[in-house]
C-alpha positions as a Python dict, from the first residue, in 0.01 Angstrom:
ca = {
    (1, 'X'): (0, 0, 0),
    (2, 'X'): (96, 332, -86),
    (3, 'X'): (-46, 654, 103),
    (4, 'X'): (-332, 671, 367),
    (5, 'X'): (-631, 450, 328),
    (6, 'X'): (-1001, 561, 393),
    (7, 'X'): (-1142, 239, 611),
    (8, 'X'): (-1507, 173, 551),
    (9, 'X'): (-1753, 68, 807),
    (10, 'X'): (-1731, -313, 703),
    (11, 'X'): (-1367, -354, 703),
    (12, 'X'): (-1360, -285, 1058),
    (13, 'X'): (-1669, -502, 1155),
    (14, 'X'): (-1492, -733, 961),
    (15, 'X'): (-1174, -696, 1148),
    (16, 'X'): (-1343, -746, 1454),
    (17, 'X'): (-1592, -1055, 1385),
    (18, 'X'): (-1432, -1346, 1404),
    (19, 'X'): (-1733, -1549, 1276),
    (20, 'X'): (-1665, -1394, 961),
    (21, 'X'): (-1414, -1663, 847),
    (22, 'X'): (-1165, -1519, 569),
    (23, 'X'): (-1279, -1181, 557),
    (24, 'X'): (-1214, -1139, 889),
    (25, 'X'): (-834, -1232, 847),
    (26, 'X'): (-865, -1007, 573),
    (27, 'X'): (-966, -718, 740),
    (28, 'X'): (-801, -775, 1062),
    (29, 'X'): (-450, -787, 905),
    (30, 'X'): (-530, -509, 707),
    (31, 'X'): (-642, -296, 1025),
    (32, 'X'): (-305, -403, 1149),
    (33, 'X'): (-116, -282, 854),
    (34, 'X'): (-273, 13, 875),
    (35, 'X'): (-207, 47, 1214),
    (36, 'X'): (115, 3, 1213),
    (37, 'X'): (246, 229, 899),
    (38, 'X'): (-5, 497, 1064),
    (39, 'X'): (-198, 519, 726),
    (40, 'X'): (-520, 438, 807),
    (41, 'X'): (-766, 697, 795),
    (42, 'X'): (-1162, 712, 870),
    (43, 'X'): (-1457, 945, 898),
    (44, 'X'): (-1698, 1090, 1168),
    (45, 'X'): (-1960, 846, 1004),
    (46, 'X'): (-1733, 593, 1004),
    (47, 'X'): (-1699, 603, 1388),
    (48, 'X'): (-2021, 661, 1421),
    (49, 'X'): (-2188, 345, 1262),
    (50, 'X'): (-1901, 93, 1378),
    (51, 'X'): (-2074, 255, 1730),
    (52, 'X'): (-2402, 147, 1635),
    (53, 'X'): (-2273, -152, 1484),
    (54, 'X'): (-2074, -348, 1717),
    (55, 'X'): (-2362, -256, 1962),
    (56, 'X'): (-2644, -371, 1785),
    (57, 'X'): (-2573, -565, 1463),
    (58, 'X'): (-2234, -766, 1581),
    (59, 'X'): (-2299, -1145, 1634),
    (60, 'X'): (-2145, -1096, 1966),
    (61, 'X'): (-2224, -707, 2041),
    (62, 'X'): (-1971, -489, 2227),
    (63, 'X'): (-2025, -348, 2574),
    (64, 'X'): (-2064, -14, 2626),
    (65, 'X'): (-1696, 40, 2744),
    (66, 'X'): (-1555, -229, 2531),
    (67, 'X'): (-1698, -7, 2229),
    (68, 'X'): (-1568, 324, 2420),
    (69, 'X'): (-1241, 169, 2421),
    (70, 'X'): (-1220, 47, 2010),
    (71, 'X'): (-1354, 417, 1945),
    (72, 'X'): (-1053, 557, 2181),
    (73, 'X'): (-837, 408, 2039),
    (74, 'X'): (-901, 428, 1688),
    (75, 'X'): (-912, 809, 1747),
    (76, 'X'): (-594, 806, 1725),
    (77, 'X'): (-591, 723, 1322),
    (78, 'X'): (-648, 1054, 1110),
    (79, 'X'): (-1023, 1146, 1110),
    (80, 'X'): (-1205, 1322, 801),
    (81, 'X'): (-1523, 1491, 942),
    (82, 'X'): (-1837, 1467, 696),
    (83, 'X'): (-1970, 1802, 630),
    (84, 'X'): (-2111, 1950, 304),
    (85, 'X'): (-1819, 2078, 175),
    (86, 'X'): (-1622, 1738, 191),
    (87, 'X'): (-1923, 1554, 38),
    (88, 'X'): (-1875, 1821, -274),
    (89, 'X'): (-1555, 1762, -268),
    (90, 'X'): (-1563, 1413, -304),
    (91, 'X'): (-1750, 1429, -629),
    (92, 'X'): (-1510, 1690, -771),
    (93, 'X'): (-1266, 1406, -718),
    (94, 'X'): (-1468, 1161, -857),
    (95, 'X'): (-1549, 1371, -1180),
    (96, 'X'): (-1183, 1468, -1240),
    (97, 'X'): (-1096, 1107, -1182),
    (98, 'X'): (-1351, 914, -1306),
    (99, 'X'): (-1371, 702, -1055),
    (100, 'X'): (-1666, 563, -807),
    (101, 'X'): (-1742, 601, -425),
}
């Protein structure tokens, strides 16, 4: 990998269900990776549905201060915060690229 890495929402319930067989050694050793070169990055949203997720939708949900703690500590990875202006910017990115979101 080359550069930071926007994480989705499903890579990290991935990461952290370990019912879900080889995409969760998948995910986890990508989370590691990431972890370790300091190149992962992730959004408000992000953080906020992997809260809603490993508390309601994981096989196995997450305490309250097991979740506080996996939201700690992936604080520490650079966060984008959603707002209008990043949503527009996104598409100017996509346009110039042609690529897909």
């Amino acid at each position: 990998m080359n550069g930071k890495c926007l994480v989705d929402t499903n890579i990290f319930m991935y990461a952290h269900d370990g019912a879900a067989g080889v995409k969760h050694q998948r995910a986890r050793s990508l989370i590691e990776k990431l972890w370790h070169s300091g190149d992962g990055v992730l959004s408000t949203q992000v953080l906020q549905e992997l809260c809603i997720n490993l508390r309601r939708k994981a096989k196995h949900p997450l305490s309250i201060e097991e979740t506080r703690r996996l939201i700690q500590d992936y604080s520490s990875w650079t966060i984008v915060i959603n707002t209008a202006e990043s949503a527009i910017e996104a598409l100017d990115i996509e346009s110039r690229y042609k690529i897909s979101f």
